[in-house]
N, C-alpha and C positions, 0 to 999 in steps of 0.2 A: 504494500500500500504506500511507505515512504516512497519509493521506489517512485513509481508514477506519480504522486504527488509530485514530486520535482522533477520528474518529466515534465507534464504540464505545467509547472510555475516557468522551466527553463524556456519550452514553447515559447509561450506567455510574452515573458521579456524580453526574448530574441526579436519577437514582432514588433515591439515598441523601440529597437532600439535604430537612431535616426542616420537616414543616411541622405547626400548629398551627393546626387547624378549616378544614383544607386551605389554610393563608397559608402561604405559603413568602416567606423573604428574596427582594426581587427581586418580588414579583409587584405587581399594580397597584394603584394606589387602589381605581379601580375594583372591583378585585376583593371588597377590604374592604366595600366601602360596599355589598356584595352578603350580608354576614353576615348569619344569621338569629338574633340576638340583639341581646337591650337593649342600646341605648347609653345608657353611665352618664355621658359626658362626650365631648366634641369640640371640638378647638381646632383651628389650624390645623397641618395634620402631624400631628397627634396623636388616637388613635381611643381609646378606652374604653371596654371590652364588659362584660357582666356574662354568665358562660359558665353554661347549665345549670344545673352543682351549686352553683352561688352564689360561684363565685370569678370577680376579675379578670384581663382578658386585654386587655391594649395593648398599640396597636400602630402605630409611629412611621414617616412617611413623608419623605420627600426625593426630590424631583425625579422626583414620581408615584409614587415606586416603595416598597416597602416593605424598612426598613432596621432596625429592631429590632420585637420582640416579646417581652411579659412576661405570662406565668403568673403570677400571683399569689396563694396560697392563705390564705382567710377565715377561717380558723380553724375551719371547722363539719367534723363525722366525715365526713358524708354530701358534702364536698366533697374528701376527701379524694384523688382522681382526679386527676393534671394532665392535660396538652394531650398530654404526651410519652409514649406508651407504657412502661411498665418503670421509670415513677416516681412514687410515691405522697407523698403531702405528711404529715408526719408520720409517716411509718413508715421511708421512706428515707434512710439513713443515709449520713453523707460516707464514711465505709467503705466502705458498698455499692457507693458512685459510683466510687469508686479501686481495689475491685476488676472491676466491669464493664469499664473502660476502660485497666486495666495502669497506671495511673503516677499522681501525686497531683496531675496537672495543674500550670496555671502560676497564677498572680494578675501581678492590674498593679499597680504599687507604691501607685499614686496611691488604690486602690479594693480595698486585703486582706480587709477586715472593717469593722464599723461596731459600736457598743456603744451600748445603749440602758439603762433602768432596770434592764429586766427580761432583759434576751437580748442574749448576742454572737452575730454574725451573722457567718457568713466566705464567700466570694465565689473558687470554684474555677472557673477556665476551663480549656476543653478548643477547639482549634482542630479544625474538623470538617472532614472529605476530603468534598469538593463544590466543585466550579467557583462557589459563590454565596461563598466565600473571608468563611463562618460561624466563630462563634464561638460555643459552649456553657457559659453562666453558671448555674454550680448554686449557691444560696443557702440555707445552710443555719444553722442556729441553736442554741443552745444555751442554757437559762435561768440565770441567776445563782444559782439555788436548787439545780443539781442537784451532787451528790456527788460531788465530784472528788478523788480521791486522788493520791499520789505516784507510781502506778503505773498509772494510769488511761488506757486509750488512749481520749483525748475524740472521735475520731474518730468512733466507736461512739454517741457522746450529742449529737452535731450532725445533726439531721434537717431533712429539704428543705421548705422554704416558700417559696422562688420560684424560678420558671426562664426562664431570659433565652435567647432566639437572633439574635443581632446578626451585622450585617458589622463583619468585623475592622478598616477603615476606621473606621466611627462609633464603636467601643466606642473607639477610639484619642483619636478624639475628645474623648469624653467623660471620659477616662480614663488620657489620658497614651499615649504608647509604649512609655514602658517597663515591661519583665515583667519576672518570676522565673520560672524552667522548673524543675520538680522534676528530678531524676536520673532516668532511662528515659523521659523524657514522650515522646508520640508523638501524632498526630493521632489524632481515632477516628471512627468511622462508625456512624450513628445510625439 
């Protein structure tokens, strides 16, 4: 009876867990090297696609297997689509993403936010219910030009321009172990 119990819970999770131009964390090089799009660049471990609507899609190997993947959105209307269903580049709001998924997520100390000329950038993770033991990085922005008052919830005027799905492993990696959990966080399923 265990036995099949996690059978079906492995099912289960396998189904839920997200993939981008059918890559899933976990799948093969091989798999990648089967994409039917431009490659913009290639190193070793490292894949760089140019998707469709004009945006970049890399995507990071280790020990054959695939270990991160990043949406990245080009600035153009007409590429305003990402990889992930139910998220739009410039339209989706870090609001939108912390009501979709109950809780304001976590960040790793090491990787909160980054500030440029023009745009604060802030970097919300969500740990995703799947056996592939994922991570969901929403990157979202905000310009230094926009109108922020004392009562302003900036939440609303940070929208998504990149999306990351890594194993919890490498993002650690890259990024430190230590987090911050908001208050209710919870995993969520994609």
């Amino acid at each position: 009876m265990k036995t099949l119990f996690a059978f079906a819970a492995a099912a289960c999770f396998a189904v839920f867990a997200p993939a981008m131009m059918g890559i899933k964390i976990g799948s093969s090089e091989a798999t990648v090297k089967k994409l039917a799009l431009k490659e913009v660049k290639h190193t070793e471990g490292m894949y760089k696609y140019r998707t469709d609507n004009g945006n970049d899609f890399s995507i990071t190997i280790e020990e054959g297997k695939v270990v991160y993947m990043e949406n990245d959105w080009l600035q153009e209307p007409e590429g305003a689509q990402s990889l992930l269903p139910g998220f739009t580049f410039g339209k989706t709001t870090l609001k939108d993403i912390r009501q979709r998924f109950g809780s304001k997520g976590f960040v790793y100390a090491e990787n909160q936010n980054m500030v440029t000329k023009e745009y604060l950038y802030e970097f919300t993770c969500y740990e995703i219910t799947s056996l592939n033991n994922e991570v969901l990085v929403v990157v979202t922005k905000i310009p230094f030009s926009a109108t922020v008052g004392e009562n302003t919830d900036v939440s609303k005027l940070l929208t998504l321009d990149s999306i990351v799905v890594a194993r919890k492993e490498y993002l650690e990696y890259l990024w430190g172990e230590q987090k911050a959990y908001s208050t209710g966080y919870k995993k969520i399923i994609l």
